[in-house]
C-alpha positions, 0 to 999 in steps of 0.5 A: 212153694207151689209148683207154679211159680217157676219162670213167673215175674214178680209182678206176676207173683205180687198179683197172686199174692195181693189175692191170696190177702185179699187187697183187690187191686191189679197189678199193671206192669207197664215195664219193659225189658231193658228199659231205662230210666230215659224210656220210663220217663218217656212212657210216664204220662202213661202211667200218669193216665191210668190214674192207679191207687199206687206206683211201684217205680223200679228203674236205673239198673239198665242205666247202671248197667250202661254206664250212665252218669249217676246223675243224669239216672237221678234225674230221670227218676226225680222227674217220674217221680215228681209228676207222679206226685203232681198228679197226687199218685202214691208212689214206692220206690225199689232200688238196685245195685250193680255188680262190683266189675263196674267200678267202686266209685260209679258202684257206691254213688248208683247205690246211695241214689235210691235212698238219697231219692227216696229220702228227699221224696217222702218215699216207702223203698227197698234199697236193694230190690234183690237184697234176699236173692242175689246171694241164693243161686238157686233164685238167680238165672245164669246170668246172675243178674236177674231172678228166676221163679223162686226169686221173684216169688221172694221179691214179690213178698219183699214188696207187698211187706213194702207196699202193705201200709198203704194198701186198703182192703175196701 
């Protein structure tokens, strides 16, 4: 591990390591902080017009976190998800799950939502974005929500072993 990573964003760290593999791609993280998946699919069109080779789409944790219904947190992602492909943009999906406190009805319908999803879509996924971190404190900030340094560096493996089929080195 390389003294660098530490504080970087996943994002950040998959960009490092498309180069280091040679994949020339950019990484475009249009995410915001906090966002939902009423925000991503505000901002859609966006993505849409930057016309990129690929869309790693990671949304609903926010949502989960704010209680909102199961289905409407579905629907926003069917929708992203069905203009991406209207505009024949490839599209991965990465999943989350929400900590136990939030009810183990709500808990199990958010988490079966991204297979469900991914499934009836076609789509590459990750069921659980954080599955190699969230156990490890050491890669998780204080919170215990979110990854630090170390963590995003394993979640930025995790997707680029997710996304690599789909990648050209051309």
């Amino acid at each position: 591990m390389t003294a660098g990573v530490a504080g970087r964003s996943y994002p950040d760290q998959l960009q490092d390591l498309l180069d280091q593999n040679a994949y020339h791609y950019r990484v475009d993280n249009q995410g915001v902080s906090g966002d939902t998946t009423t925000d991503g699919l505000a901002r859609i069109d966006n993505v849409i017009a930057a016309k990129p080779a690929l869309v790693v789409l990671e949304f609903g944790g926010n949502d989960g976190l704010r209680g909102v219904p199961v289905a409407e947190i579905r629907s926003n992602l069917q929708e992203m998800i069905t203009r991406l492909q209207a505009a024949h943009l490839p599209v991965v999906l990465l999943g989350i799950t929400l900590p136990p406190n939030y009810g183990a009805d709500y808990v199990k319908a958010f988490t079966a939502m991204y297979p469900s999803v991914a499934e009836q879509n076609h789509l590459r996924y990750i069921p659980f974005l954080l599955l190699n971190v969230y156990k490890h404190a050491e890669m998780m900030q204080p919170d215990g929500i979110h990854p630090d340094g170390l963590g995003n560096h394993v979640v930025a493996q995790d997707v680029l072993q997710l996304i690599q089929p789909v990648l050209s080195k051309e």
